[in-house]
N, C-alpha and C positions, 0 to 999 in steps of 0.2 A: 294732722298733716303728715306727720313723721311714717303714717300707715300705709302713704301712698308711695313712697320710696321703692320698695318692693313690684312695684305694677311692670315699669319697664322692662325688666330682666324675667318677670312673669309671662309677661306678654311675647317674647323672644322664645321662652322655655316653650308656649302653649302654639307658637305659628314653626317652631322649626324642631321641634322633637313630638308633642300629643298631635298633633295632626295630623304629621305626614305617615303617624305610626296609625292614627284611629282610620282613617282614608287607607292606605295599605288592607287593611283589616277589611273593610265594606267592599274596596275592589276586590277581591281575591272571593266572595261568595258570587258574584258577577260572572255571564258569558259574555266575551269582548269581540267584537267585529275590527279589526285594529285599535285604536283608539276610542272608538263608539260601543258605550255602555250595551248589552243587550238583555239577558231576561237573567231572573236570579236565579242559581243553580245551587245555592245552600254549599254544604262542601265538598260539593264535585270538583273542583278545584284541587281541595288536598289530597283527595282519594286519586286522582288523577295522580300526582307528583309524586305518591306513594306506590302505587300501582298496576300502572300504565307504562310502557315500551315506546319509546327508551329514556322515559321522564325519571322515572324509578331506575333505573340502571347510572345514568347520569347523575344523581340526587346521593347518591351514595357514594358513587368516585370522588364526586367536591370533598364532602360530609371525611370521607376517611384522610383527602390530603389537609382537609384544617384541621383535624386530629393529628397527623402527623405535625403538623406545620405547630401544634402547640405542644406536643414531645419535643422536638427537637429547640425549639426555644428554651422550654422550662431546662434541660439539659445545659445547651450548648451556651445560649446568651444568659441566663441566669448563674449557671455554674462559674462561666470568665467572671459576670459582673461581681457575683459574690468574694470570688477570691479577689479581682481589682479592690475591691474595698475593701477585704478583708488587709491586705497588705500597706494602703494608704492610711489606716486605721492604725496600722502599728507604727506608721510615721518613716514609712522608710523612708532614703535619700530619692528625691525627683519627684517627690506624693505629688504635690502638686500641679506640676505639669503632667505627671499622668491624669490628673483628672481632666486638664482642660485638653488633653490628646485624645482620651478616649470619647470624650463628649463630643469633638466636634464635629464627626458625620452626620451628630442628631438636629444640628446645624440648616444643614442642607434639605432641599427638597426631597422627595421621594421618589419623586418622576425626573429629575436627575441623575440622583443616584442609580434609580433603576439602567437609562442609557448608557451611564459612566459604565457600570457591570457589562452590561452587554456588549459593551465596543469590548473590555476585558478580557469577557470568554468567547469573543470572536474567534472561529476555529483554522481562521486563514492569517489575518495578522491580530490578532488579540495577545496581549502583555500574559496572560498567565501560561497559553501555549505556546510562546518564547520563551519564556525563563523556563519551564519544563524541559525546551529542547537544547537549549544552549548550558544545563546542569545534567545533560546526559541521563532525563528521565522520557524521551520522545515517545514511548510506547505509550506514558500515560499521556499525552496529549488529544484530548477529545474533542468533537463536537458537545459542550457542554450540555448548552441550551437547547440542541439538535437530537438529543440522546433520550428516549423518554424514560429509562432508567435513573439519568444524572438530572434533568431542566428541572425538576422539582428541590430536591435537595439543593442544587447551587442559591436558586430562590431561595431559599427558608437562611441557608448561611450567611448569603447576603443581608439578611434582613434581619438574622443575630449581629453581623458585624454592623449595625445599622442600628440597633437600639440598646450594645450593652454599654454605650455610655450613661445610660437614664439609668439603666439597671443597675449599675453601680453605685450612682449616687443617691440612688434609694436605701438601697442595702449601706449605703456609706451614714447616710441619715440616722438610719436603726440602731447600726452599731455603736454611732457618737451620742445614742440616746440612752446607754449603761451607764446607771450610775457604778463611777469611777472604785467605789467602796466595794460594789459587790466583786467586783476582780480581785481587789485587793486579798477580801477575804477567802476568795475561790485558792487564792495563790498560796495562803497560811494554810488551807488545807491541806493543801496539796497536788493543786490539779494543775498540769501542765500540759502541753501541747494537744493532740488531739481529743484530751480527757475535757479540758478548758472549753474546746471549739463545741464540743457534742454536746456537754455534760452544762454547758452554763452559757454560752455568746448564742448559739443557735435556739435556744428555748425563749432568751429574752429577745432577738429578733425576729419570733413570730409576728407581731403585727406586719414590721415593711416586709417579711418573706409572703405573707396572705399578699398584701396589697398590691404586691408586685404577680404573684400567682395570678389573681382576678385578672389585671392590667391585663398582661400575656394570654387570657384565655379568650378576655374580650376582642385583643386586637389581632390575636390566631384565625377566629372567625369570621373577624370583617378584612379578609386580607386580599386588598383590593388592588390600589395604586400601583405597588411594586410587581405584582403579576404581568396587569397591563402592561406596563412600563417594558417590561423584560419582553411578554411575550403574546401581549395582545388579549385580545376578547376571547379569540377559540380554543383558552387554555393547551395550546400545541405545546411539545407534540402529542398527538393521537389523545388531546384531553387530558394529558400527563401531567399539568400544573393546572389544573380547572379550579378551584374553590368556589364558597359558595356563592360569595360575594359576584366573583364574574359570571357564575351560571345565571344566578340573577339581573347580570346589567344585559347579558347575553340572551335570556330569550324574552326580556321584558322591553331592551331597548333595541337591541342587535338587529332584530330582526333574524338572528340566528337560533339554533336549540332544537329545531323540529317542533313547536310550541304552537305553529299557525297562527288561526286569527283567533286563540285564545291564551296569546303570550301572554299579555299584557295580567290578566285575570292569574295564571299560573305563574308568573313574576309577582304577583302582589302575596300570592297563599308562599311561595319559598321565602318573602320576606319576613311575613309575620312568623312561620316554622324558626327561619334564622334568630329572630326576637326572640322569640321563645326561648329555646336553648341559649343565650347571651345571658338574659334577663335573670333567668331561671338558675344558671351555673353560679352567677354575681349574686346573686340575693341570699344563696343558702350560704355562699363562700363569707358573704359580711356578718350573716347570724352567726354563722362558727365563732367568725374573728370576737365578736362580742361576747357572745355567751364564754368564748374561752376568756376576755377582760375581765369578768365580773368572775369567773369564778377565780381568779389569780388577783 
């Protein structure tokens, strides 16, 4: 009996993740008439999204801003999160309300927050181009989100200021997982300050540094909600915040992309491509993380 425990959450795993991923997969060798299946085209599909104008032009725009969009995390929300905990780590006065301050935007919805930002960098009455002009900085006050230089990056900082509370308390985890003795003995050596940080805290916080890595690569790719949120389906401006995730809901759902009556079929092949590279970046990133456990 104890065998069948397992089936529910089996069963959950096999209708809301292998399915919709093995169907992705069988549509995208498929030519689509909207919605209606048509004749099998093998992967004409990918050679298309590869290949073909302006599918291939477009497919590369996304592809380079979730590269960006996981630079600028691994930097901006990983570097705050790390030092946040690196500092409630040594106990400073107020640790603890810094934790529960920096967590609580992760709180909140996404498609909230995403609004909350955008009423923000509203470029007529928006709170950051106010305080801008009333601190005697008005030349820098922009159309943020308007600007296709800036809508990208404000995104991506939003969405560090939006996740380095998790990111802290991972790295806050890691840290509080040194045993207490090997410092002690770092310290009789004689290692201090940034000798201590590089030379002995950062080696033994490789595991939550990987697991936080992968997290951030995984959720740089699927970066969906908060785009929306901010700036809708047609990645504006001029496709300037696209990722791959909206190109995907964009010519598969949108009815937008230039994709025709073979959205649907070219929505399913950028799916599976997007899988691929997620799957594929996480799988090798956990074999690292282990094969470096056993050999330490």
């Amino acid at each position: 009996m104890i065998h069948l425990f397992p089936l529910p959450a089996l069963a959950i795993y096999l209708v809301f993740l292998v399915y919709p991923i093995f169907s992705a997969f069988v549509y995208s060798l498929y030519d689509w008439q909207g919605i209606k299946r048509g004749a099998f085209i093998g992967l004409k599909n990918f050679a298309t999204l590869f290949t073909v104008e302006p599918f291939n032009e477009m497919f590369w725009n996304a592809l380079s801003h979730n590269v960006l969009y996981f630079v600028v995390e691994m930097v901006v929300q990983n570097g705050i999160g790390f030092m946040l905990a690196f500092f409630i780590y040594r106990k400073i006065r107020g640790a603890g309300f810094l934790k529960i301050a920096y967590f609580m935007p992760r709180l909140l919805s996404v498609i909230v927050i995403g609004f909350l930002w955008k009423l923000i960098f509203n470029p007529n009455y928006g709170a950051l181009n106010s305080v801008l002009t009333s601190v005697g900085l008005a030349d820098w006050a922009k159309p943020w989100l308007g600007d296709p230089d800036t809508a990208l990056m404000a995104i991506i900082l939003v969405n560090c200021w939006f996740g380095v509370g998790f990111a802290m308390l991972i790295f806050l985890a890691g840290l509080q997982s040194i045993p207490e003795e090997l410092i002690e003995a770092a310290r009789l050596d004689g290692a201090r300050g940034l000798t201590m940080l590089w030379r002995i805290i950062l080696p033994l916080c490789m595991p939550s540094i990987t697991i936080m890595t992968v997290f951030t690569f995984i959720q740089a790719f699927e970066a969906f909600e908060l785009v929306y949120a901010m700036q809708g389906s047609m990645g504006e401006p001029f496709y300037s915040t696209d990722t791959l995730a909206v190109y995907f809901y964009r010519m598969a759902f949108g009815g937008s992309g230039g994709a025709g009556e073979t959205a649907l079929g070219l929505g399913s092949a950028l799916a599976v491509v997007l899988f691929i590279i997620v799957a594929s970046v996480s799988a090798i990133s956990v074999y690292l993380m282990r094969k470096r456990e056993v050999q330490h």
